[in-house]
C-alpha positions in Angstrom: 0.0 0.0 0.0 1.1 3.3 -1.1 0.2 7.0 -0.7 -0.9 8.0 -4.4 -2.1 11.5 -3.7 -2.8 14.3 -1.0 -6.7 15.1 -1.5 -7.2 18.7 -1.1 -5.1 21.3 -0.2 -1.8 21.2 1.5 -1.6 22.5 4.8 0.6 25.6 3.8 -2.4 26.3 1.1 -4.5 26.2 3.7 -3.0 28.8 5.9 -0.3 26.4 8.1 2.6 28.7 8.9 5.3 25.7 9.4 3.3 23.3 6.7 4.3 20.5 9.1 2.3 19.4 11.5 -1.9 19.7 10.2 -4.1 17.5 9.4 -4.1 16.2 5.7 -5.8 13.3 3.5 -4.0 11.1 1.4 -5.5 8.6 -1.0 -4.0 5.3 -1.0 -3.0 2.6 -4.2 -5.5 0.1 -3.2 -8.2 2.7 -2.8 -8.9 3.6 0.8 -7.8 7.1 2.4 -5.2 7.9 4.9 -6.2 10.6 7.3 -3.6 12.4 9.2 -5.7 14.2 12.5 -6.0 14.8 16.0 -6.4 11.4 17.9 -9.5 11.9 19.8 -10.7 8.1 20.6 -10.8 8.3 24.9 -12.8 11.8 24.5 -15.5 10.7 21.5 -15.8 6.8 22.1 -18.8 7.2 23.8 -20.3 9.6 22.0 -20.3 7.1 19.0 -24.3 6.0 17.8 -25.6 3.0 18.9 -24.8 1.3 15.8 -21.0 2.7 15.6 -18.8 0.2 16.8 -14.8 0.6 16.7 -12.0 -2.3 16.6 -9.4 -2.3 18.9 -6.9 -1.3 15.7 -8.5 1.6 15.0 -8.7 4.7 16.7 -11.3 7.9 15.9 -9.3 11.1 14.6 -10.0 14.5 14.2 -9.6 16.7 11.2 -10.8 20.3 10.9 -13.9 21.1 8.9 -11.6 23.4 6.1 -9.3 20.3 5.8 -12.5 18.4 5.1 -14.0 21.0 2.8 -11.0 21.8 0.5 -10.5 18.0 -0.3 -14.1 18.2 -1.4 -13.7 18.4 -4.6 -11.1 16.3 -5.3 -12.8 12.6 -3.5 -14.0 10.6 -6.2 -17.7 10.0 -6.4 -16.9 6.6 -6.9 
């Protein structure tokens, strides 16, 4: 598995001042996306719906809603 492309705008287009350390989206050869974020998995666990479940591999992260909306355009509708 490899990183293909950065969906959306880089975090120095987006306003980062260092251009290091924000969250990003990445799409990946075999299809899924990578999502770099703030891990957030003790404080929002719980607050998951009734039908959300999470594996013990996988953890909830946070990106901002502008990283979010700038890769808008450029997820694939399929």
């Amino acid at each position: 598995m490899n990183i293909v492309r950065r969906i959306g705008a880089s975090p120095r287009e987006r306003g980062s001042l260092s251009g290091q350390t924000c969250p990003d989206i990445f799409e990946l050869s075999d299809g899924s996306f990578a999502v770099i974020g703030r891990e957030a998995t003790a404080l929002l666990e719980r607050e998951l719906p009734a039908d959300a479940r999470r594996a013990a591999y996988e953890r909830i992260v946070v990106i901002t809603r502008e990283t979010l909306i700038m890769a808008k355009a450029d997820i694939p509708d399929t």
